[in-house]
Wavefront OBJ file of the C-alpha trace (Angstrom):
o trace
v 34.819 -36.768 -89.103
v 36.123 -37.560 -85.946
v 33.234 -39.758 -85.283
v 34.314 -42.693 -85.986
v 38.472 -43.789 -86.738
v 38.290 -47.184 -88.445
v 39.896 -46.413 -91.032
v 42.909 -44.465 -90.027
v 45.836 -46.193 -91.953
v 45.517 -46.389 -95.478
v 48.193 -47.327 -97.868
v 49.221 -44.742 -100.554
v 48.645 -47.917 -103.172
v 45.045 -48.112 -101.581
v 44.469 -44.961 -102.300
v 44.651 -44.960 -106.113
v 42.960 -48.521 -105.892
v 39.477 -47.255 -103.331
v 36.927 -44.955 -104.109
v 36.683 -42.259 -101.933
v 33.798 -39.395 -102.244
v 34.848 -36.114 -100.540
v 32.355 -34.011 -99.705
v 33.434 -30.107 -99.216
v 30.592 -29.156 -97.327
v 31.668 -28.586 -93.756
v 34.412 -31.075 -92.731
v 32.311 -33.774 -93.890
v 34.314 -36.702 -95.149
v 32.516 -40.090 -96.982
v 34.675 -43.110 -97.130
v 34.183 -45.601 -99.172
v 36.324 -49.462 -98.650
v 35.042 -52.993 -98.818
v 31.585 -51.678 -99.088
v 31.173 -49.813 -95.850
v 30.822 -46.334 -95.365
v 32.525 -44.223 -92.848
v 30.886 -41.104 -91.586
v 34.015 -39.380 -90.254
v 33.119 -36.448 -89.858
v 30.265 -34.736 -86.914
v 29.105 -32.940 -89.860
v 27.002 -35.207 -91.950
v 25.532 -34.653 -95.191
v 22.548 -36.914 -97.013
v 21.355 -40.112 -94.689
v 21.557 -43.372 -93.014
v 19.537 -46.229 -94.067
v 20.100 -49.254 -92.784
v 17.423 -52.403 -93.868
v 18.501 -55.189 -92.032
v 21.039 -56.359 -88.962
v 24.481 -56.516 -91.176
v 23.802 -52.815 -92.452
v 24.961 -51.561 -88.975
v 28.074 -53.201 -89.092
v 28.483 -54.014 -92.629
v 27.563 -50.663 -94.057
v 28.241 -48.064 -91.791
v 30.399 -49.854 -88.637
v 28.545 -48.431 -86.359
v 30.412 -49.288 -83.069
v 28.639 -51.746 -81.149
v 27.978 -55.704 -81.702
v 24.037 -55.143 -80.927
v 23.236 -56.810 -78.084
v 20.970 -55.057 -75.531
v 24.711 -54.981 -73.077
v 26.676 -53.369 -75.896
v 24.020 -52.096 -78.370
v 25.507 -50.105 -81.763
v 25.760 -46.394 -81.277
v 25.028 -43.528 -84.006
v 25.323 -40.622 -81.986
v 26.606 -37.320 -82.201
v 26.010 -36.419 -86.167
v 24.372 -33.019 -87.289
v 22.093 -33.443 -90.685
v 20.700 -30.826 -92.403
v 20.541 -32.052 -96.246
v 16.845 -31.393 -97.073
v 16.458 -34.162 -100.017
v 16.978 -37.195 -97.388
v 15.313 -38.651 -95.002
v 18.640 -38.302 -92.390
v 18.403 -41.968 -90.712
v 16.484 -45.041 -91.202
v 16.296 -48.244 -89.762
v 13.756 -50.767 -90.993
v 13.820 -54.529 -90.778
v 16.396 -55.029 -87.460
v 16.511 -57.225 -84.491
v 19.773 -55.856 -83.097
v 19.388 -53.519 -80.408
v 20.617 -49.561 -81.322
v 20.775 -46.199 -80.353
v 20.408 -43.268 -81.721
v 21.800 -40.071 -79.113
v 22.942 -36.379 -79.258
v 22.153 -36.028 -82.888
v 20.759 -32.517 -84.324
v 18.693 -32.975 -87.813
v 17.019 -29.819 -89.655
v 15.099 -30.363 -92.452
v 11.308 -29.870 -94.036
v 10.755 -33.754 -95.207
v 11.520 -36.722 -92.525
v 14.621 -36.726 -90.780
v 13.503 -39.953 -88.863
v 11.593 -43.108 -90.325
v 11.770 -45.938 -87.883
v 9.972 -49.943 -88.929
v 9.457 -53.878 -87.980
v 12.020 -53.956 -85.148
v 12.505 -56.301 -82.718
v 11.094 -55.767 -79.497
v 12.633 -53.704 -76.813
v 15.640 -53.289 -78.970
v 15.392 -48.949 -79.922
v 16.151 -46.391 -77.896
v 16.024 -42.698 -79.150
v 17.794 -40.102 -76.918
v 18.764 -36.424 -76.393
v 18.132 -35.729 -79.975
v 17.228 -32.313 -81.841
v 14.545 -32.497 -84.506
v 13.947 -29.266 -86.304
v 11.318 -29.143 -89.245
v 12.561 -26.182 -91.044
v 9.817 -24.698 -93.076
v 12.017 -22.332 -95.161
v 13.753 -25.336 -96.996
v 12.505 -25.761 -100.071
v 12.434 -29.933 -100.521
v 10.197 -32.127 -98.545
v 11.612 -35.561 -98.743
v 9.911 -39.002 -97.445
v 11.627 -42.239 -97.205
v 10.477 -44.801 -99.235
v 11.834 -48.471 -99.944
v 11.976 -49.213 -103.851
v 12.213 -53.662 -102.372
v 7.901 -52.645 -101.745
v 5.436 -52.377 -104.706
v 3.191 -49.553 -104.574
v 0.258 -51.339 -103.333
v 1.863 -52.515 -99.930
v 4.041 -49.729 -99.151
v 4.353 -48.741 -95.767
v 1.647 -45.796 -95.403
v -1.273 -48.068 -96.845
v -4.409 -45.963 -96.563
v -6.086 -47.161 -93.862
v -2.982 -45.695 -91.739
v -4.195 -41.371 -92.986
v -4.202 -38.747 -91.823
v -1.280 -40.566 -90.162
v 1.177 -40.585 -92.808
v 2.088 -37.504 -92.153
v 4.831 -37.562 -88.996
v 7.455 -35.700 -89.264
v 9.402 -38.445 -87.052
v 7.705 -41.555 -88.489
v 7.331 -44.958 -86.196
v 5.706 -47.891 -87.589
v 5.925 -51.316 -85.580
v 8.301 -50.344 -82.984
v 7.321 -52.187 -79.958
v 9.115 -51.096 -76.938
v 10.719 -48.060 -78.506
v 12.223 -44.998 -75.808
v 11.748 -41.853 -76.716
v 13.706 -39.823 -74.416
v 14.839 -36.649 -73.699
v 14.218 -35.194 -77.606
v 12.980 -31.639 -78.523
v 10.755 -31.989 -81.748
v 10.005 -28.468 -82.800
v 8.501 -26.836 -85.991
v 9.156 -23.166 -87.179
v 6.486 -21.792 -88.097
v 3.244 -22.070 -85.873
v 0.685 -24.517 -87.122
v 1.215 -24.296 -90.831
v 3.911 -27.136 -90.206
v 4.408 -29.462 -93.432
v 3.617 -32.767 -91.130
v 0.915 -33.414 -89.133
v 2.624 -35.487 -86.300
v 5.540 -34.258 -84.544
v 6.077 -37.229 -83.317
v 4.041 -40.483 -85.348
v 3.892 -44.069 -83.778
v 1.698 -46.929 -84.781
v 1.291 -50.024 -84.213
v 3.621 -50.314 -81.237
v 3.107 -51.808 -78.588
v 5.127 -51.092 -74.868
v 6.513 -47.841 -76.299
v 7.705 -45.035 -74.101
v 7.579 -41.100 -74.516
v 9.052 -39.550 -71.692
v 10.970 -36.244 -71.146
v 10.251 -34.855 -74.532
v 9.297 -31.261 -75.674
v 7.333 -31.046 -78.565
v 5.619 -27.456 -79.858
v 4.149 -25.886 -83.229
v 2.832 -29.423 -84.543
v -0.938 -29.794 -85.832
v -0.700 -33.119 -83.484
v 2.367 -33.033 -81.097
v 2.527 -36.674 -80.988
v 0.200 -39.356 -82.363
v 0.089 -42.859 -81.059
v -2.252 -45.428 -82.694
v -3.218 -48.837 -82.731
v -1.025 -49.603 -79.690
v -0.554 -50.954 -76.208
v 0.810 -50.607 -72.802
v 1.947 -46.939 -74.040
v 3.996 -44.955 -71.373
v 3.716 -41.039 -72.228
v 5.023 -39.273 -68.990
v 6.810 -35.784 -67.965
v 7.001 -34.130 -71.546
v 6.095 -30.661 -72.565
v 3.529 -30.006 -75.098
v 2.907 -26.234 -76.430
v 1.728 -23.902 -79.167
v 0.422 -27.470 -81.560
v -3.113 -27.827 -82.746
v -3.622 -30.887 -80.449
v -0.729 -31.633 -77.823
v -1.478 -35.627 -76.769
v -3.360 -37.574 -79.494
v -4.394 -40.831 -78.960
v -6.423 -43.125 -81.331
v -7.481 -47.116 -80.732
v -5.077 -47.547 -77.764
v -5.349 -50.406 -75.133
v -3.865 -49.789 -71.577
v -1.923 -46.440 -71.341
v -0.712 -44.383 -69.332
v -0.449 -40.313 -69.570
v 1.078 -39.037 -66.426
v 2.506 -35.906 -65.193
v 2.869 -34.147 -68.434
v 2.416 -30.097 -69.194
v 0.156 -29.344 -72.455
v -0.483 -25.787 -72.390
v -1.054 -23.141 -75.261
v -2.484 -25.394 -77.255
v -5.895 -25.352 -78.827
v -6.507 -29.177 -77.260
v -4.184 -30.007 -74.602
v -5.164 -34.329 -74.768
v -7.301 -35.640 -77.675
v -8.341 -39.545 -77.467
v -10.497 -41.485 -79.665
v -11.275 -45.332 -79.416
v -9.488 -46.182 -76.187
v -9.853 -47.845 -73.000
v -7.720 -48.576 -69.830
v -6.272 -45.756 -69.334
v -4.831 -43.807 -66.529
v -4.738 -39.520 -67.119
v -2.620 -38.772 -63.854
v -1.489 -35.380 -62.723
v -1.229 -33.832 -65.852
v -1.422 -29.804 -66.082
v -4.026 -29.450 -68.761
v -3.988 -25.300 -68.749
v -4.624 -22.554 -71.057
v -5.469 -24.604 -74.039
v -7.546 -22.640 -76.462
v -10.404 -25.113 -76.637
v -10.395 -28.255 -74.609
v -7.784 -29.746 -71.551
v -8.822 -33.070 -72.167
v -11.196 -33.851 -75.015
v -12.478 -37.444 -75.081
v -14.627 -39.133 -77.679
v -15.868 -42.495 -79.255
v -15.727 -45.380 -76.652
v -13.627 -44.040 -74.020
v -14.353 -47.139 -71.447
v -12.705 -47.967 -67.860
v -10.355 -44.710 -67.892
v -8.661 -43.093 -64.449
v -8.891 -39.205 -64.794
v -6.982 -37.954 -61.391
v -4.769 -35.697 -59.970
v -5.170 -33.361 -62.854
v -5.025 -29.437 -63.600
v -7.364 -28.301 -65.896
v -7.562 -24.324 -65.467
v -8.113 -21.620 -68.189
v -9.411 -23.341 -70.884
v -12.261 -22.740 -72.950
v -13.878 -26.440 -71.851
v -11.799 -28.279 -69.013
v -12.856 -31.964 -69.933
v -15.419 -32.843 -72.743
v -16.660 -35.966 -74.363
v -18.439 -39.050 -73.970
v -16.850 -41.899 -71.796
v -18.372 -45.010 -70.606
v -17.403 -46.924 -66.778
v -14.396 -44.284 -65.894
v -13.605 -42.446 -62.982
v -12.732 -38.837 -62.877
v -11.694 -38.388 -58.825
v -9.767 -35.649 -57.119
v -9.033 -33.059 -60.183
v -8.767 -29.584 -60.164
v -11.241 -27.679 -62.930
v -10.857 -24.033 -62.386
v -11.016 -20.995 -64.372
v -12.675 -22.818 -67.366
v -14.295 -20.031 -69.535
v -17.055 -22.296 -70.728
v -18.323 -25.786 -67.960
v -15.672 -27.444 -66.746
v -16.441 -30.750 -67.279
v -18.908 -31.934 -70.331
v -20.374 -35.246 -69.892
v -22.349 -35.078 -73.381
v -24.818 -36.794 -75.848
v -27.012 -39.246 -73.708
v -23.874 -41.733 -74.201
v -21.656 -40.858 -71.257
v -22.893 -43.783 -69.088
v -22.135 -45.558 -65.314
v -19.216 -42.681 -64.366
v -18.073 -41.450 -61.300
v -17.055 -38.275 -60.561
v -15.787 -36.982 -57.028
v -13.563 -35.730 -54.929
v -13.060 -32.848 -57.443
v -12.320 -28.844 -56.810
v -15.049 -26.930 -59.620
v -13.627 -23.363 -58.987
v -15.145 -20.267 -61.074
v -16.168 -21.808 -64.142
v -18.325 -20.908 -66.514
v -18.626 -17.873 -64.745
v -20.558 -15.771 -67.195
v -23.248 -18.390 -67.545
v -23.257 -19.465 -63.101
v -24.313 -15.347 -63.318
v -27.044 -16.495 -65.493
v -27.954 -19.180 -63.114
v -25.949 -22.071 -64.947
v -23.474 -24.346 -63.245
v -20.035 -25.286 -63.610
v -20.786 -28.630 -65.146
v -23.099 -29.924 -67.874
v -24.214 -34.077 -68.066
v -26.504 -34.914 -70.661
v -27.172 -38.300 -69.371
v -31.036 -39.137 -68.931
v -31.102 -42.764 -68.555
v -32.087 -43.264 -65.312
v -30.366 -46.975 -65.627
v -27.389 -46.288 -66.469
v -26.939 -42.623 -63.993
v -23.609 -40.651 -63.548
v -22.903 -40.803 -60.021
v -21.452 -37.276 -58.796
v -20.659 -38.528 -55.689
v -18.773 -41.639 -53.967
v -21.314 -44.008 -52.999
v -19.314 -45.446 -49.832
v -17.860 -42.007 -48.160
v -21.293 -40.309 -49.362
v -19.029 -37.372 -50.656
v -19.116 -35.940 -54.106
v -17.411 -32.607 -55.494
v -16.400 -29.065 -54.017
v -18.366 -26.284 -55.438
v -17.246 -22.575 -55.468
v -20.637 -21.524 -56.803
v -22.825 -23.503 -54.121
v -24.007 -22.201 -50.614
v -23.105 -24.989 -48.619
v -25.274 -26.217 -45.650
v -25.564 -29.718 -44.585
v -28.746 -30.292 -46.934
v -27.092 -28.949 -49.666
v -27.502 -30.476 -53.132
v -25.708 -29.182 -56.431
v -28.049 -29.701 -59.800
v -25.798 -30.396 -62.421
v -26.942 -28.563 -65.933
v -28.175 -30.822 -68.951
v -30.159 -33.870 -67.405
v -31.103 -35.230 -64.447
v -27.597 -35.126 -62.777
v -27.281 -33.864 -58.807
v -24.525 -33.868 -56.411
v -26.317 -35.296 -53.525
v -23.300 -34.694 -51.277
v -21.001 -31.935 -51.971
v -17.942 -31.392 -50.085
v -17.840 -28.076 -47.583
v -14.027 -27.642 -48.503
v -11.806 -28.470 -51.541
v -10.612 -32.109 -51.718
v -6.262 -32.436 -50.938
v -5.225 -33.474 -54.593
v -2.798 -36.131 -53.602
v 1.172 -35.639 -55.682
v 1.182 -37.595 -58.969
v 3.402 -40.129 -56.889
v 0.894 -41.224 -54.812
v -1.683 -42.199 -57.490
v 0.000 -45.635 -58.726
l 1 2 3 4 5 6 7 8 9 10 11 12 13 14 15 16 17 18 19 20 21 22 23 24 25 26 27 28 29 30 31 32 33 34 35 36 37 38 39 40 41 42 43 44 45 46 47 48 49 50 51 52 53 54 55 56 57 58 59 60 61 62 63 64 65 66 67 68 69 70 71 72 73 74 75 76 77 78 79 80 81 82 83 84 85 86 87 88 89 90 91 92 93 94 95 96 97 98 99 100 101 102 103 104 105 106 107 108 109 110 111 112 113 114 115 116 117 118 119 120 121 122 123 124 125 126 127 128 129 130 131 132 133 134 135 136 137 138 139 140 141 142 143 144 145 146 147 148 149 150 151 152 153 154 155 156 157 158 159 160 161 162 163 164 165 166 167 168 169 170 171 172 173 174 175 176 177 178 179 180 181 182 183 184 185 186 187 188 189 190 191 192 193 194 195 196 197 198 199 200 201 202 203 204 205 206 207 208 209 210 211 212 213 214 215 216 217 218 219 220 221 222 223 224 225 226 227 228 229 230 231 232 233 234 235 236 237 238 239 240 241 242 243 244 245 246 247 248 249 250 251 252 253 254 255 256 257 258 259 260 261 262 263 264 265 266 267 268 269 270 271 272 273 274 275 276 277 278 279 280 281 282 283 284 285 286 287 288 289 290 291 292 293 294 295 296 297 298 299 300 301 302 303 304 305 306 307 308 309 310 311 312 313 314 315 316 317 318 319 320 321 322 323 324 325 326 327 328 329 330 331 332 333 334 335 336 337 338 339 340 341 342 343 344 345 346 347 348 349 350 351 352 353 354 355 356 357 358 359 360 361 362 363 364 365 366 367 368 369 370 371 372 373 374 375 376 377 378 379 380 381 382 383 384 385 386 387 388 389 390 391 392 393 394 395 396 397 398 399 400 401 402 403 404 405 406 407 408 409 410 411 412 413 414 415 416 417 418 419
């Protein structure tokens, strides 16, 4: 391989005295000399696994001395051996990166643990999960017993990533496509997997025909920003997260464009939530203190639905929603605001029927939904509504009104503007 030249002189003595393992698939060539291996080749066959700091330079010599100035590189290498798990690193402190590899296979080709902080980047990469393979191979490290290996059970259904991060904190993810090949019957859940790690960072990805797209759990301060999510079951999924943010990404074709459980502190910002089969943005179990602005949620079958506590939901767009475009349900969606919003022909078969375009099931008279901004005295633009300056829109479910609706649609401010 022409990937990496260590060893480029070798005596013809040394040759009869080192094992060397030639492999004739491709130009794939395994060296083997003082214990390190060599991948020399841009072809590579079976995996890396690297368990501690001295396997990147003792093992493999990676180039690099892994610092975060000169951090060790293992780039450029094509995998496509189904019975391996194509690189690991568990157990490191030095920093790394992994760029400009392809890997096609049906079991793991990434399984990422317990690294130091800020010290992984992952980068222009192409994961493939290649359903007409016939192995399905997970890492797993024979130094754990069985009763404290990695995916304990309280970590299902989330076991199953296809790209596997556990304890991460301050991983990039950058610039990657993640892509399965056969729509929704994908051997993984998670296209993309990360627990447990804090200060991570998803940006610029493309993810499609994953039951989740990517799964983050049991984190903080998460950054997941400008990727493309289509054709998964669920595009965004978040579980038990503390301070996020989810900004400017596109979910679309997907039957739920952003699914969060547990969460709070969190900031949905200009995200284009469209033509999802069931739900933009579905939100449920203790959703407290979230930002919902700046978004696009047109042509689903619900815009937003769930039950959220002390969040605003300001200057969206919900248009073209087949069923109400926003869902405020089970008496348990308390002390919200929603304004400033553009509620443009949904629900249109039921408005004909003398329904509305959004439903709030809230009755405590306590602990109210406020449709409106209680300084400016200005709540949401209706399509459906016959403005005059008395005007009042009933919202369906409760005892919900827009006491001031707006005579125009709100100016959605650019995602930059919403810091």
């Amino acid at each position: 391989m022409r990937k990496l030249q260590r060893n480029t002189k070798i005596s013809l003595a040394a040759l009869f005295l080192v094992p060397i393992i030639i492999s004739t698939i491709g130009l794939s060539i395994y060296g083997v000399m003082d214990e390190k291996i060599y991948l020399n080749s841009l072809y590579a066959q079976g995996e890396i696994v690297i368990l501690n700091d001295y396997d990147f330079s003792e093992k493999y010599s990676f180039p690099g001395s892994g610092t975060a100035e000169d951090p060790f590189l293992i780039e450029n290498y094509l995998f496509d051996d189904p019975d391996t798990t194509a690189i690991v690193i568990k157990d490191t402190t030095k920093h790394f990166i992994i760029r400009n590899c392809s890997i096609s296979k049906l079991g793991q080709p990434l399984f990422i643990s317990n690294i130091g902080f800020n010290t992984g980047v992952l980068i222009n990469n192409t994961f493939i999960e290649d359903t007409t393979l016939e192995t399905s191979a997970k890492f797993f490290d024979v130094r754990e017993s069985r009763d404290r290996m990695i995916l304990d059970s309280y970590l299902q259904p989330y076991e199953d990533g296809f790209t596997f991060i556990l304890n991460a904190p301050g991983l990039r993810i950058e610039n990657n496509l993640f892509h399965s090949n056969i729509n929704l019957t994908s051997n993984f859940c998670n296209g993309l997997c990360i627990i447990s790690s804090d200060y991570s960072v998803i940006s610029n990805n493309t993810i499609s025909f994953f039951k989740w797209g990517v799964n983050v759990y049991d984190s903080q301060y998460v950054s997941i920003a400008n990727n493309f999510f289509f054709s998964n079951s669920i595009g965004i999924r978040i579980d038990e997260i503390h301070e996020a943010v989810i900004m400017n990404n596109v979910c679309t074709k997907n039957t739920i464009g952003i699914d969060a459980h547990y969460s709070t502190i969190v900031k949905v910002i200009a995200n284009n939530l469209s033509y999802n089969i069931a739900v933009g943005l579905n939100m449920n179990g203790l959703i407290n203190f979230w930002q919902v602005r700046g978004n696009l949620l047109e042509g689903n079958n619900f815009g937003l639905f769930g039950w959220i506590f002390n969040s605003n939901i300001t200057y969206n767009y919900f248009s073209l929603n087949s069923n109400y475009g926003l869902v405020l349900e089970l008496h348990i969606s308390l002390s919200n605001y929603i304004h400033h919003n553009a509620f443009i022909d949904n629900n249109y078969e039921g408005v004909m029927l003398d329904e509305k375009q959004a439903f709030d099931d809230n009755t405590d008279i306590n602990h109210i939904n406020f449709w409106y901004d209680d300084y400016s005295k200005e709540g949401n633009y209706w399509s459906d509504l016959i403005w005059n300056e008395d005007s009042e829109y009933l919202i369906d479910g409760g005892i919900a009104i827009d006491q001031y609706p707006l005579f125009e649609q709100p100016i959605i401010e650019p995602w930059e503007d919403l810091n």
